[in-house]
C-alpha positions as CSV (number, residue, x, y, z in Angstrom):
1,X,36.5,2.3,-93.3
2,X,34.3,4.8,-94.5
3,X,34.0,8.3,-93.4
4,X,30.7,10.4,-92.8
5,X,33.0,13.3,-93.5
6,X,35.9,14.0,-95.9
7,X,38.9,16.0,-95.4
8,X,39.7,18.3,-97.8
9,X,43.0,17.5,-99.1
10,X,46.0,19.5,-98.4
11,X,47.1,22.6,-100.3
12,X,43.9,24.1,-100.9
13,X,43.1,26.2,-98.0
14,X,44.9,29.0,-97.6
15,X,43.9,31.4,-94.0
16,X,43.1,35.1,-94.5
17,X,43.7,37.8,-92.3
18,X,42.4,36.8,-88.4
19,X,43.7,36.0,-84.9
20,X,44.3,32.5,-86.2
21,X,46.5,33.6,-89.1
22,X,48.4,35.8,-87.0
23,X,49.4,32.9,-84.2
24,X,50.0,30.8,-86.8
25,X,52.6,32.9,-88.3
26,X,54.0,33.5,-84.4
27,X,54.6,29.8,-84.5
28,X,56.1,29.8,-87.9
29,X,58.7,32.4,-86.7
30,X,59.5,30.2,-83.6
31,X,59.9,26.9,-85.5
32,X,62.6,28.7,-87.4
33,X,64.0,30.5,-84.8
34,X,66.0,27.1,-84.2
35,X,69.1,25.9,-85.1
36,X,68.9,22.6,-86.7
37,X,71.5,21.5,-85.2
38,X,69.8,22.6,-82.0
39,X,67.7,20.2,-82.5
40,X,69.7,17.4,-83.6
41,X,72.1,17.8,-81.0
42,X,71.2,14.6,-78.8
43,X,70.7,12.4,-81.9
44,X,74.3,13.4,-82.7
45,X,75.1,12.8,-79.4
46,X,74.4,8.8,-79.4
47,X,75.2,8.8,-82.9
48,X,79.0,9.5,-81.6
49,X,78.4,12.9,-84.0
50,X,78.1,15.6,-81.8
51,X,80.3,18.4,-81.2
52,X,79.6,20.8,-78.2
53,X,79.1,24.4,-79.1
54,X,81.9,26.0,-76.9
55,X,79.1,28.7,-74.8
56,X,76.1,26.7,-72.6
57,X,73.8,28.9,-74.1
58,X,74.2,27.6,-77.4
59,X,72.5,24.4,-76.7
60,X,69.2,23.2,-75.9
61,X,68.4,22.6,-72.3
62,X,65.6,21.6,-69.9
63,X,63.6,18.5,-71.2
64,X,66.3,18.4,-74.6
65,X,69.3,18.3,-72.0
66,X,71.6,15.7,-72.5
67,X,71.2,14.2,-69.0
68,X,67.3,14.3,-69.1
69,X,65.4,10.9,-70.3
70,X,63.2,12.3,-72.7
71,X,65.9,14.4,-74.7
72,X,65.2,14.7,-78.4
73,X,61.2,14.0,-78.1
74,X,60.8,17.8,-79.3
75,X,62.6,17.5,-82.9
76,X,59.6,14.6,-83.5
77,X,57.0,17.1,-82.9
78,X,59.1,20.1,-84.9
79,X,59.3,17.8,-87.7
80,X,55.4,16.8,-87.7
81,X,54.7,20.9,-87.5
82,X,56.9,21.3,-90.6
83,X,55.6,18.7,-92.4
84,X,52.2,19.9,-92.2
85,X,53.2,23.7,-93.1
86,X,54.8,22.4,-95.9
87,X,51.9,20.7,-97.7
88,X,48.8,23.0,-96.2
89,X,50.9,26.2,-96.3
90,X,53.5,25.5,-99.3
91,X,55.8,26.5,-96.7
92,X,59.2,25.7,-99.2
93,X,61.7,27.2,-95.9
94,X,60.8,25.2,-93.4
95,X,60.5,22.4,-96.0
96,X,64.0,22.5,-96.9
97,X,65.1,22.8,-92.9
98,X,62.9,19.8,-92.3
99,X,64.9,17.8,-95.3
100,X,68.2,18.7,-94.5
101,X,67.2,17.1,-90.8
102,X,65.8,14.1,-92.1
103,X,69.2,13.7,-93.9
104,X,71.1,14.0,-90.7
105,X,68.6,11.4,-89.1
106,X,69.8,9.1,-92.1
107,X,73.3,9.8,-90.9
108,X,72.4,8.6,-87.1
109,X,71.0,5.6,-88.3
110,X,74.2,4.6,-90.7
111,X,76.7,5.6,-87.9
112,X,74.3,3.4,-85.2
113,X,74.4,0.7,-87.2
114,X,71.7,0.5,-89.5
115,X,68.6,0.8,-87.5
116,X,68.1,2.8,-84.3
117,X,67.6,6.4,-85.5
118,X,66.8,7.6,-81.4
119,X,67.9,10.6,-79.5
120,X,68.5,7.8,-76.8
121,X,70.0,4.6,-75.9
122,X,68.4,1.7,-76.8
123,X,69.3,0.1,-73.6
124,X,66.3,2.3,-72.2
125,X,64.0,-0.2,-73.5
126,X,66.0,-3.0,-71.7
127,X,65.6,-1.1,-68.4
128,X,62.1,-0.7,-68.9
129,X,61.6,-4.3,-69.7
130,X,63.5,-5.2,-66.5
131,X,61.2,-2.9,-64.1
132,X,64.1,-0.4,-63.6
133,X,62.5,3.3,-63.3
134,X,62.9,5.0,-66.8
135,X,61.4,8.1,-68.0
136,X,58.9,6.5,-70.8
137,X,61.3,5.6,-73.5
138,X,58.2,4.7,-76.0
139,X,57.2,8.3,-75.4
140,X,60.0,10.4,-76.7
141,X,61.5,8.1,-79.5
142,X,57.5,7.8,-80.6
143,X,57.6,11.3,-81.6
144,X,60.6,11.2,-83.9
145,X,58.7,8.7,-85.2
146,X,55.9,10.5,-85.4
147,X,57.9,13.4,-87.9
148,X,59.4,10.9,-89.9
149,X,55.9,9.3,-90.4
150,X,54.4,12.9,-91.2
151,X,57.5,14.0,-93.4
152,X,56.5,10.9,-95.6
153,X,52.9,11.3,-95.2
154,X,52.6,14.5,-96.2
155,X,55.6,15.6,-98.2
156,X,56.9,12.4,-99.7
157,X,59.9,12.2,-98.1
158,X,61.3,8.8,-99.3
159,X,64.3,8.9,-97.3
160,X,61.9,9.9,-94.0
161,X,59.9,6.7,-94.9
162,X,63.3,4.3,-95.2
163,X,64.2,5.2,-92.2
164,X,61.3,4.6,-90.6
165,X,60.9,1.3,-92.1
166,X,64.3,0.1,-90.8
167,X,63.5,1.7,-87.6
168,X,60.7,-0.7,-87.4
169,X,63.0,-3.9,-87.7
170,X,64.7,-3.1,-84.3
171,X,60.6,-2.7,-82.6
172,X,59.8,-5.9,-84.5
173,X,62.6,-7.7,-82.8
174,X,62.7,-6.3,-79.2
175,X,58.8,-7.3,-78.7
176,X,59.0,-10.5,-80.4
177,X,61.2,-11.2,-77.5
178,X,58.7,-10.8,-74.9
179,X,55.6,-12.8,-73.9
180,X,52.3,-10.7,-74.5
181,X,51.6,-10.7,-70.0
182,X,54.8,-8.6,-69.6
183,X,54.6,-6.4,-72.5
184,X,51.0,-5.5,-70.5
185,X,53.2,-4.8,-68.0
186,X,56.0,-2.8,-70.4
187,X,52.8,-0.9,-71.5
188,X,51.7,0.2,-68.3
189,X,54.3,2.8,-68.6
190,X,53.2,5.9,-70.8
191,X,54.0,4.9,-74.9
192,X,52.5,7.2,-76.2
193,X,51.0,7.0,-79.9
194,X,53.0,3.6,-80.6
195,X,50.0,2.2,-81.8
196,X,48.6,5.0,-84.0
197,X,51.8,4.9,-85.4
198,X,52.1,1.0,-86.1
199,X,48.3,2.0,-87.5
200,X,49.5,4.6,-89.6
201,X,52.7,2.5,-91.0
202,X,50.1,-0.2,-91.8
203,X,48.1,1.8,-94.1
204,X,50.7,3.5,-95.7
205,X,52.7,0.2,-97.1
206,X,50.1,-2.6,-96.9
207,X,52.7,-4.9,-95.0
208,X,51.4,-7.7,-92.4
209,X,54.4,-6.8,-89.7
210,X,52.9,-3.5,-88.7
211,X,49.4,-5.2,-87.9
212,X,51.9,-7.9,-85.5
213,X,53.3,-4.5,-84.1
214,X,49.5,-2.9,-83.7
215,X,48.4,-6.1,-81.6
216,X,52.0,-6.1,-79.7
217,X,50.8,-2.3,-78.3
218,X,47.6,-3.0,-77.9
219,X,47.0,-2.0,-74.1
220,X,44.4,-4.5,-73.4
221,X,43.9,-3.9,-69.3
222,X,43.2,0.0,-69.9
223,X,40.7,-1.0,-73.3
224,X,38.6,-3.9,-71.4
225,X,38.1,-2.1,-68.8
226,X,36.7,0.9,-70.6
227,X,34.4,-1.3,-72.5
228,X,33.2,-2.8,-69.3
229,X,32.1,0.7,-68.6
230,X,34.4,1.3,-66.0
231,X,35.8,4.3,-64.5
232,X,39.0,3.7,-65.5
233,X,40.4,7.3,-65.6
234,X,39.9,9.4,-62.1
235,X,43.1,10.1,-61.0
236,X,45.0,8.9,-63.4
237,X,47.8,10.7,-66.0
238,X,45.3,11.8,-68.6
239,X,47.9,12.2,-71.5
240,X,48.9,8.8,-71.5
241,X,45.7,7.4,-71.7
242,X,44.8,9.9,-74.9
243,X,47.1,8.7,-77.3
244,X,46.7,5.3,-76.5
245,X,43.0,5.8,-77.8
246,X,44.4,7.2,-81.0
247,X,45.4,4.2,-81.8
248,X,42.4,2.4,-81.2
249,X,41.3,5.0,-83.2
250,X,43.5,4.2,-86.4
251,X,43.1,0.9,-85.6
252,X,39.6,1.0,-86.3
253,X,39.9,3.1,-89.9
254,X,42.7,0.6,-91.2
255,X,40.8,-2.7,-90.3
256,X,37.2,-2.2,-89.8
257,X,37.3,-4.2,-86.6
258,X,34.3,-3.0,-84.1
259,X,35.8,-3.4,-81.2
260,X,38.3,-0.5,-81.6
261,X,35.7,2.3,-82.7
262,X,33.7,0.9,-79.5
263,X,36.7,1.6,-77.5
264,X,37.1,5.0,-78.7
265,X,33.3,5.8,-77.9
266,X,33.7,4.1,-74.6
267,X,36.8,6.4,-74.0
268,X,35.0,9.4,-74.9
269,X,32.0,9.0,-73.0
270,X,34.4,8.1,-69.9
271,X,36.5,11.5,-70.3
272,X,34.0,13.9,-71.9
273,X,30.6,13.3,-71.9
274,X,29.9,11.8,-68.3
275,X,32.8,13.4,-66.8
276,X,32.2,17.3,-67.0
277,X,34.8,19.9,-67.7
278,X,36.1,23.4,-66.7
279,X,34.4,26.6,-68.7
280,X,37.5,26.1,-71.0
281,X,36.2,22.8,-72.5
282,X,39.5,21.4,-70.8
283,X,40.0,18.9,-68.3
284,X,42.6,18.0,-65.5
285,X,44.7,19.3,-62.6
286,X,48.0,18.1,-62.1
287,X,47.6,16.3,-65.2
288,X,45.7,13.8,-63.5
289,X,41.8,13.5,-64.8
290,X,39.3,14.9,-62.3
291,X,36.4,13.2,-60.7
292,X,32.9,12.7,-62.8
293,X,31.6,15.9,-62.3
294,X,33.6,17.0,-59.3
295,X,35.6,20.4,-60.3
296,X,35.2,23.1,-57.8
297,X,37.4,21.3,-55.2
298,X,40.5,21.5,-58.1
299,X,41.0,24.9,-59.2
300,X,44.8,25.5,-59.2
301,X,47.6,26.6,-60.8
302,X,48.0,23.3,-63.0
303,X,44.7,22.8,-64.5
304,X,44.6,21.8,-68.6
305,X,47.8,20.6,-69.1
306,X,48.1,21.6,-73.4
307,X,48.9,18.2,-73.8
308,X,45.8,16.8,-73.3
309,X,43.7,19.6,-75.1
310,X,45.6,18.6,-78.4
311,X,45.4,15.1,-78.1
312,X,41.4,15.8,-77.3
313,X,41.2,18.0,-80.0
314,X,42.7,15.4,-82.6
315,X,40.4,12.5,-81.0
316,X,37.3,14.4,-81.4
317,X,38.2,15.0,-85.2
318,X,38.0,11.6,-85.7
319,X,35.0,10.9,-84.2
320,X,33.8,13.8,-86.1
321,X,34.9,12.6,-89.3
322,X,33.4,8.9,-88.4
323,X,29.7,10.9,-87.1
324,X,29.6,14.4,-89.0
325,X,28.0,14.9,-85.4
326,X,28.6,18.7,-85.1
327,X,28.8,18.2,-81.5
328,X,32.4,17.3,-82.1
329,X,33.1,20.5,-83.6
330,X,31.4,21.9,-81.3
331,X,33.9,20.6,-78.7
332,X,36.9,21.3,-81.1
333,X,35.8,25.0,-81.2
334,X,35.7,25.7,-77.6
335,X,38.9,24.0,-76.5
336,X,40.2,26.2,-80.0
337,X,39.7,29.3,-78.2
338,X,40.4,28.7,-74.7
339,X,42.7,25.9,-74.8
340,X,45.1,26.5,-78.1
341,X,45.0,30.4,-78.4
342,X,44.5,30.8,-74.7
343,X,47.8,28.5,-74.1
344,X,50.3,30.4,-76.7
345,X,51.2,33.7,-75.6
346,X,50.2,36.1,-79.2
347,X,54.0,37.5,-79.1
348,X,56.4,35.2,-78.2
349,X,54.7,32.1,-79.1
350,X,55.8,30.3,-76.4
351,X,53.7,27.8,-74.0
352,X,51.8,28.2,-71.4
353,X,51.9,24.3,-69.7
354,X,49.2,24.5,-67.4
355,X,46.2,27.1,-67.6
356,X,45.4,27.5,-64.0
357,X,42.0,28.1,-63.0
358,X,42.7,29.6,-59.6
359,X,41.5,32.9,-58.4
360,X,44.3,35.1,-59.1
361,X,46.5,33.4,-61.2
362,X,48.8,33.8,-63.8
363,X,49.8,32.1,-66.8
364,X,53.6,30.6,-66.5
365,X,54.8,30.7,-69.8
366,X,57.9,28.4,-71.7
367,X,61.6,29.6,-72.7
368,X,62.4,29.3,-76.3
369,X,65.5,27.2,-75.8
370,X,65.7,26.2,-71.9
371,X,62.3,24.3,-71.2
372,X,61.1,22.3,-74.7
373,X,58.5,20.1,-72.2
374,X,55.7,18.3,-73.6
375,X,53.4,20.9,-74.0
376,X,55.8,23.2,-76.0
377,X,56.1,20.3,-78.6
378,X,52.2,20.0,-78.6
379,X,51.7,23.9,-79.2
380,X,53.9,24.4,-82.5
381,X,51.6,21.6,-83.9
382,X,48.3,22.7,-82.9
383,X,49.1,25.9,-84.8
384,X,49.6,24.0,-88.2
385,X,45.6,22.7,-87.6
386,X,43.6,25.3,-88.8
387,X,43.5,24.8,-92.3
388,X,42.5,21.0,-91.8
389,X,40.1,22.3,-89.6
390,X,37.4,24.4,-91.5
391,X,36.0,22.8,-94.2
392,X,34.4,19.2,-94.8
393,X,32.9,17.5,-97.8
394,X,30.5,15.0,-98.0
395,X,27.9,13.1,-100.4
396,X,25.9,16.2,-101.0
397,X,28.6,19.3,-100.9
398,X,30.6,21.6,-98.5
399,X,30.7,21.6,-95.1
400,X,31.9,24.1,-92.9
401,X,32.5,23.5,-89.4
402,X,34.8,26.2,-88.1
403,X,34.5,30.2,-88.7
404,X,38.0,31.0,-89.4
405,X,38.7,33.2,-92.0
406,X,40.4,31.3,-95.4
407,X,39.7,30.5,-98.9
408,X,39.3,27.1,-100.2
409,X,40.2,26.0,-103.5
410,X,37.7,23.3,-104.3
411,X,36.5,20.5,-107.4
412,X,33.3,18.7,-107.4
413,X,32.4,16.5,-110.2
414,X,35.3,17.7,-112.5
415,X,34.4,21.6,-111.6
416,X,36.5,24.3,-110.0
417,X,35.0,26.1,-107.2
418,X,36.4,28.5,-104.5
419,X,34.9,29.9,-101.4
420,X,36.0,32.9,-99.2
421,X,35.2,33.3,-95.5
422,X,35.7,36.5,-94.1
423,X,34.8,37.3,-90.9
424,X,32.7,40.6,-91.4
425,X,31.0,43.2,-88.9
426,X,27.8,42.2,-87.9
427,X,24.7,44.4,-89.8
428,X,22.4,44.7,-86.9
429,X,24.1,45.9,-84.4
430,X,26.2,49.6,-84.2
431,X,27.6,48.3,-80.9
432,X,29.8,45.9,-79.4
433,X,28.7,42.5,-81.4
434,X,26.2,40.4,-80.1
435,X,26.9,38.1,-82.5
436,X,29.0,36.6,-85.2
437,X,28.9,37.1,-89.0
438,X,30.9,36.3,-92.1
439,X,30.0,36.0,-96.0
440,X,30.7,33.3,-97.9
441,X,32.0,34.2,-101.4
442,X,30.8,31.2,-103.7
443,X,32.2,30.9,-107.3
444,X,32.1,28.4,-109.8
445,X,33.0,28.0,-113.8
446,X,29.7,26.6,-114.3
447,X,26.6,26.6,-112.7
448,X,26.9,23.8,-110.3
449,X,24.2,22.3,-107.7
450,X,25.8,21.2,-104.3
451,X,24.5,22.1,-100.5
452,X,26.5,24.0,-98.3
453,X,26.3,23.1,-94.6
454,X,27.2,25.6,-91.6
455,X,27.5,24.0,-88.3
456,X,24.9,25.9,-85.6
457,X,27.4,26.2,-82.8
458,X,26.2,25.6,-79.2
459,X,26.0,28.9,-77.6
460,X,23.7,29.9,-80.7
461,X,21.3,32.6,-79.2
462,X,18.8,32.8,-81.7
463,X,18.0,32.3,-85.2
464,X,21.1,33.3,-87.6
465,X,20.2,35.3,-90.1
466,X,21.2,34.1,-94.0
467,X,20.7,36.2,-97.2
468,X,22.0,36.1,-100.2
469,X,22.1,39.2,-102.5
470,X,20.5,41.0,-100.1
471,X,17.4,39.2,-99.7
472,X,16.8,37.0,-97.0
473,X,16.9,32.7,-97.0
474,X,15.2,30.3,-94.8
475,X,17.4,29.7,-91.9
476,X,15.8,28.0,-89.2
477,X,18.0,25.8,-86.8
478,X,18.7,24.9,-83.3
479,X,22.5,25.0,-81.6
480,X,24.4,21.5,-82.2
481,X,23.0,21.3,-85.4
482,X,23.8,21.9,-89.3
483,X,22.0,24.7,-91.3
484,X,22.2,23.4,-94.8
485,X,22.0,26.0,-98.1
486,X,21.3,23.4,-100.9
487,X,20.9,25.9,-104.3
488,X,22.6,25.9,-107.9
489,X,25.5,27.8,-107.5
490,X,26.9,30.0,-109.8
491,X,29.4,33.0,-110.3
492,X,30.6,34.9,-107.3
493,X,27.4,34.6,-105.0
494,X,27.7,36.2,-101.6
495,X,25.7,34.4,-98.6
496,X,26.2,36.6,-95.5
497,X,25.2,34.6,-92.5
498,X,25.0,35.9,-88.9
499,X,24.8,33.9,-85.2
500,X,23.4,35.7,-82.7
501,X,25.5,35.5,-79.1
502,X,25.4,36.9,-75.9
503,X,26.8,36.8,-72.5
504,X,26.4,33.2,-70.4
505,X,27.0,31.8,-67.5
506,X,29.1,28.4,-66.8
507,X,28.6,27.6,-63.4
508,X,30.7,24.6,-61.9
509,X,28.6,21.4,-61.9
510,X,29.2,21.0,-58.0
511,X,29.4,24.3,-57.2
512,X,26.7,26.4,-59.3
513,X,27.3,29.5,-57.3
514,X,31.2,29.4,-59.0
515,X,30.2,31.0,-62.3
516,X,32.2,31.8,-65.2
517,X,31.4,34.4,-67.7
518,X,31.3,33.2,-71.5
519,X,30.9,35.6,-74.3
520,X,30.0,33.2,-77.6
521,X,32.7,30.5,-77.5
522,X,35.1,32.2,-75.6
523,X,35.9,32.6,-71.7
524,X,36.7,35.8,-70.4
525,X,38.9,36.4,-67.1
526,X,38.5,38.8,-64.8
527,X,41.7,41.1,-64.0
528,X,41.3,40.4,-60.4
529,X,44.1,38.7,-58.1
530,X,41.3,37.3,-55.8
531,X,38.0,35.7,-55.8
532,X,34.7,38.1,-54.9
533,X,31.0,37.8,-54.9
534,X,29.3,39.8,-57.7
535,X,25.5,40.4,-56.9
536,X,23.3,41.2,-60.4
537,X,20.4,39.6,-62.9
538,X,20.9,36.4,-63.4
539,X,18.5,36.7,-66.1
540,X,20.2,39.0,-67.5
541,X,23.8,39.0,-67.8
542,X,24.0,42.1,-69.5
543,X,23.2,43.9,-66.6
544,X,26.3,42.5,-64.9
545,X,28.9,43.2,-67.7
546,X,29.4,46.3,-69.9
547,X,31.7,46.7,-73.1
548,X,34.3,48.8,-72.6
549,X,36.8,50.3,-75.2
550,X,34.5,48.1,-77.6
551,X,36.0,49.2,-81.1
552,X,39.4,50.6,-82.2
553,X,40.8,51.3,-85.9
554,X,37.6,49.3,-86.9
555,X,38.2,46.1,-84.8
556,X,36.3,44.8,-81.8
557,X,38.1,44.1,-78.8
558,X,35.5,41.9,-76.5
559,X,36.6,43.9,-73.4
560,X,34.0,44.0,-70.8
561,X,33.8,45.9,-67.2
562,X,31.3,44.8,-64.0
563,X,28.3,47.2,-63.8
564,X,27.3,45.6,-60.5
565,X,29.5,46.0,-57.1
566,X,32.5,45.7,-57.2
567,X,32.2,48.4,-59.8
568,X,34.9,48.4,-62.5
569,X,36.6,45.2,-62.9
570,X,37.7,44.8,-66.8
571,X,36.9,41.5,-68.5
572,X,39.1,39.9,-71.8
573,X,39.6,37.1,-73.9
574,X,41.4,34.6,-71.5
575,X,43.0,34.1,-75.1
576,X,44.3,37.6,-74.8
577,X,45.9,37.4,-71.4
578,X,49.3,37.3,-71.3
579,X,51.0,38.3,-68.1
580,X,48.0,40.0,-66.0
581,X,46.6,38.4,-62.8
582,X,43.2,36.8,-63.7
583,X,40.4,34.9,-62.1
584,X,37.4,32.9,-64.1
585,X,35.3,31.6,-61.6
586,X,33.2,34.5,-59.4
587,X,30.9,33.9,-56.5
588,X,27.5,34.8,-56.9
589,X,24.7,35.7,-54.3
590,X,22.5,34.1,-56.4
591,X,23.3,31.1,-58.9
592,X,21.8,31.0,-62.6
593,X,19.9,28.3,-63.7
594,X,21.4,27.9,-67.0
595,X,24.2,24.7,-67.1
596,X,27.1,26.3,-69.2
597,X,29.0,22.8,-70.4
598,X,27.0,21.2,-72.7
599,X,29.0,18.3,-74.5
């Protein structure tokens, strides 16, 4: 199935110095903050191999106890971090950790008998077949799955891969055993990315079982009735749903059948586009989805559960690999800043599950070794996505689509190239930025002709500004859209480009006097333990918000203060909060016209 856009293969982006390099190394120090066998300790356990350390605080608790259903779903998602920092980052530590595990999941395997390689029993699966309440089996052995799939995928992990593969026999088995009207029933119960997986398997050997498996998962009451443009998610768990349109997803690259890229549109339209979201990009409270349009009525303390601003993130990468429709990345960018950062506390690296949206609220964060929920195992891979995220190629060059500092090591047509982005201060403006800039550093061996092309995010405020060796391009462009620098390239040329921003508004769509403030792509949060009614310009937002403390040892901080009654309440990053009481949404006597969502 052919892609609009290519990724760039791993290995040859590398990130430079930025807020994204820095979480990513807080997540690297967590991930080996574990003790293997930590981790392994409930495969050991129904693998008749496990040993109890002799103190309680030596083990892993809350969602990786031994007496909770979903034990040992976070080794699956520590494997799948690994394997990526491994071949994006040449990370050889956690490389060899992640190995050495692997091993010991061979060991499982042999000592239960040759095929079941889970962290729990496979009489789960009977239980669940027989209507007895279980706590999604499919889910948690899905991602040990997952990391083996990843370690093979991108590593090359043979052993990973034979395990899998034997794995598979036992699946192949147990669903051949039950007619296709009760596994609709078996799959009513959250599976998580079975189907991705079966996908994934499928294109990775070639072999005809894993397409049986593919149709076997196939949730077909949840995919008609999306096609039959149905509302079939208000209310409902949202991160089941998600993955499930992964693997419609997958399905659709690894057999060019229609219907399974028309269910992922169908999906999308149903959770993004015609449903609204918060100022965040995110969506849900209580992890249930929220009304079409109907958010003011659920601000609370469990509002964008992580789990579902991952999965969202990954779904609109395929789409915007299928599209090159920048309004993907668009998407992506936001819920970057305000869902990943904002969601990862920048010291500990730990989790925040929810991100509550309630006035004065606070942001609960995880325990390195006594929580491990869901979210937790969807953090430490979200950190291992920048590098995959940045640049693009397609038929006529480059394409960047996020501004994150790296350098790219690059061929096209049998030539080296490499590109820096740096992140740089802006030139027309002494003060607190008012907009974004960064120089791309071009160099080739040879003269080589190729187009570059910069996504024009949404909140664009202007024309950017592009020159090159000083003198100034042609850059004309609207938000949503790609500015494209087609030239003959040649040694170490410098394009400085800049994005003009300001201050917005993101009102609620059913409550347009509940605004947000958003500076750019990024939410701010008001220090405040209550709600209050600001009065100011609405036409100028300005004239509500001040910078204060703008710039210190030469870097901006985006801290802002109200200017208008109540006088003196401090505005950061919501990515930057960490323990402080915050609100987001602020009354105002009088509501601004401008929409702040845009999909």
């Amino acid at each position: 199935m052919p892609n609009t856009l290519r990724p760039i293969p791993p290995g040859r982006v590398s990130l430079r110095s930025s807020i994204f390099q820095q979480r990513a190394e807080v997540n690297r120090r967590y991930l080996l903050s574990m003790r293997s066998e930590n981790l392994l300790q409930n495969y050991y356990l129904e693998a008749g191999l496990w040993h109890p350390p002799g103190k309680p605080e030596e083990c892993h608790w809350g969602w990786e106890s031994p007496t909770c259903q979903l034990r040992g779903h976070f080794l699956g998602h520590w494997l799948s971090a690994a394997a990526r920092m491994a071949a994006y980052r040449s990370d050889l530590e956690i490389k060899a950790r992640a190995d050495w595990i692997v091993s010991e999941l061979g060991r499982c395997q042999r000592e239960n008998g040759g095929e079941w390689a889970g962290s729990i029993p496979p009489r789960y699966f009977d239980w669940l077949s027989q209507g007895k309440p279980v706590w999604a089996p499919h889910y948690t052995v899905h991602k040990t799955l997952m990391g083996l799939y990843e370690m093979a995928l991108f590593t090359g992990s043979e052993q990973a891969l034979e395990i899998l593969l034997n794995w598979a026999h036992w699946f192949q088995r147990w669903t051949s055993g039950h007619k296709p009207e009760e596994m609709d029933a078996i799959l009513d119960v959250e599976t998580g990315g079975m189907m991705e997986l079966w996908a994934d398997l499928y294109a990775l050997t070639g072999r005809d079982e894993f397409l049986q498996l593919m149709a076997r998962y196939e949730h077909r009451r949840f995919y008609d009735s999306l096609l039959a443009g149905e509302d079939a998610l208000t209310n409902q768990h949202a991160n089941t749903c998600i993955p499930e349109i992964h693997g419609a997803a997958r399905a659709w690259e690894v057999t060019g059948k229609l219907r399974w890229r028309q269910i992922v549109e169908a999906f999308w339209r149903c959770a993004v586009t015609d449903r609204a979201a918060f100022c965040t990009g995110g969506q849900t409270d209580g992890e249930l989805w929220t009304p079409p349009g109907e958010l003011a009525s659920r601000l609370s303390l469990k509002n964008q559960e992580h789990c579902t601003v991952y999965n969202l993130l990954r779904l609109a990468e395929y789409l915007y690999r299928w599209t090159g429709d920048p309004l993907y990345a668009d998407y992506w960018e936001r819920n970057l800043y305000n869902g990943t950062l904002a969601q990862q506390h920048p010291d500990t690296g730990m989790v925040a599950y929810f991100l509550p949206m309630k006035a004065g609220s606070v942001k609960r964060w995880s325990t390195p070794t006594e929580t491990f929920s869901c979210c937790l195992g969807t953090l430490v891979q979200a950190h291992t996505l920048y590098e995959s995220s940045i640049f693009y190629q397609d038929g006529e060059g480059l394409v960047i689509s996020q501004i994150i500092p790296a350098e790219l090591q690059w061929e096209l047509d049998g030539e080296k190239v490499s590109v820096l982005l740096d992140v740089v201060k802006p030139l027309t403006d002494p003060h607190s930025p008012r907009g974004l800039a960064f120089t791309l550093a071009v160099a080739c061996e040879h003269p080589l002709e190729f187009s570059v092309k910069i996504r024009l995010p949404w909140w664009l405020a202007g024309q950017p500004v592009v020159r090159n060796a000083g003198q100034p391009l042609e850059a004309q462009g609207s938000p949503s859209t790609f500015l494209s620098i087609c030239r003959t390239w040649r040694d170490r040329e410098v394009v400085y480009v800049e994005f003009p921003k300001r201050l917005t508004p993101c009102p609620l769509p059913d409550a347009p006097e509940m605004v947000a403030f958003m500076d750019g792509p990024v939410v701010l949060a008001g220090l405040s333990d209550e709600e209050f009614i600001i009065a100011g310009d609405m036409e100028s937002w300005e004239s509500v918000l001040t910078p204060v403390h703008e710039l210190e040892w030469y870097q901006w901080r985006q801290g802002y203060r109200t200017r208008v009654p109540p006088y003196g309440t401090r505005f950061i990053p919501l990515y930057n909060v960490r323990d402080e009481r915050y609100t987001l949404y602020f009354r105002f006597s009088q509501a601004p016209s401008s929409p702040g969502y845009t999909h």
